[in-house]
N, C-alpha and C positions, 0 to 999 in steps of 0.2 A: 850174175849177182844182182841181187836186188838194190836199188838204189837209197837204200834208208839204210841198209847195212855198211857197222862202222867196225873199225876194231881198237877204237877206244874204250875206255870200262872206265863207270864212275865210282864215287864212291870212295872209303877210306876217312881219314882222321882228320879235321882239319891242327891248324897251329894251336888252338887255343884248346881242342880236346889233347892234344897233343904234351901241352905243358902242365897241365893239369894230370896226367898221366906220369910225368915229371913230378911233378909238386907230392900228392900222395904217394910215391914209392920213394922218395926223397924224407918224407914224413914219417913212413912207417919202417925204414933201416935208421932214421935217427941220426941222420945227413945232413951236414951244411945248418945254417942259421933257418932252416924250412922246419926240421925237430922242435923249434919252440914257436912256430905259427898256430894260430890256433886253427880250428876245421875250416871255418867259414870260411879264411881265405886261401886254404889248401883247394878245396872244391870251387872257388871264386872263378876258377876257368872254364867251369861247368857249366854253371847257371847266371854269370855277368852279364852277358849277354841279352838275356832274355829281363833281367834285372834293369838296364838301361834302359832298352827298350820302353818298360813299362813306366818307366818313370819318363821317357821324354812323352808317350802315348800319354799318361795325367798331366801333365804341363799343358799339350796344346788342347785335352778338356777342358782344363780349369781355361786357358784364355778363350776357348770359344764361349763360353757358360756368362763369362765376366763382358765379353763382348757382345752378346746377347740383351743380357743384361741393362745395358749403358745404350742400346741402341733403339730402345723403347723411350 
């Protein structure tokens, strides 16, 4: 056997695609207090992620920009 050879496998759903998967089949049988969520935060376990991100990634722009700035 070769040494790089494993017999683990990646891959699969994480938690937050997971609940989200949750959330929308919970939404659409009209389930639990999830039937009067609106979409945004049915799908919120989808795209949050990337949502935060972007917004901590403009925060330390704007403080580099503003620091820049003041440093002249």
């Amino acid at each position: 056997m070769s040494e790089n050879s494993s017999n683990s496998r990646s891959g699969g759903m994480s938690a937050l695609g997971l609940l989200g998967v949750v959330f929308v089949t919970l939404k659409l049988l009209g389930i639990t207090a999830v039937a009067s969520w609106s979409w945004w935060w049915v799908t919120a376990p989808f795209w949050g992620g990337l949502a935060i991100f972007v917004v901590v990634f403009l925060i330390a722009a704007l403080c580099v920009v503003v620091a820049a700035m003041f440093s002249k």
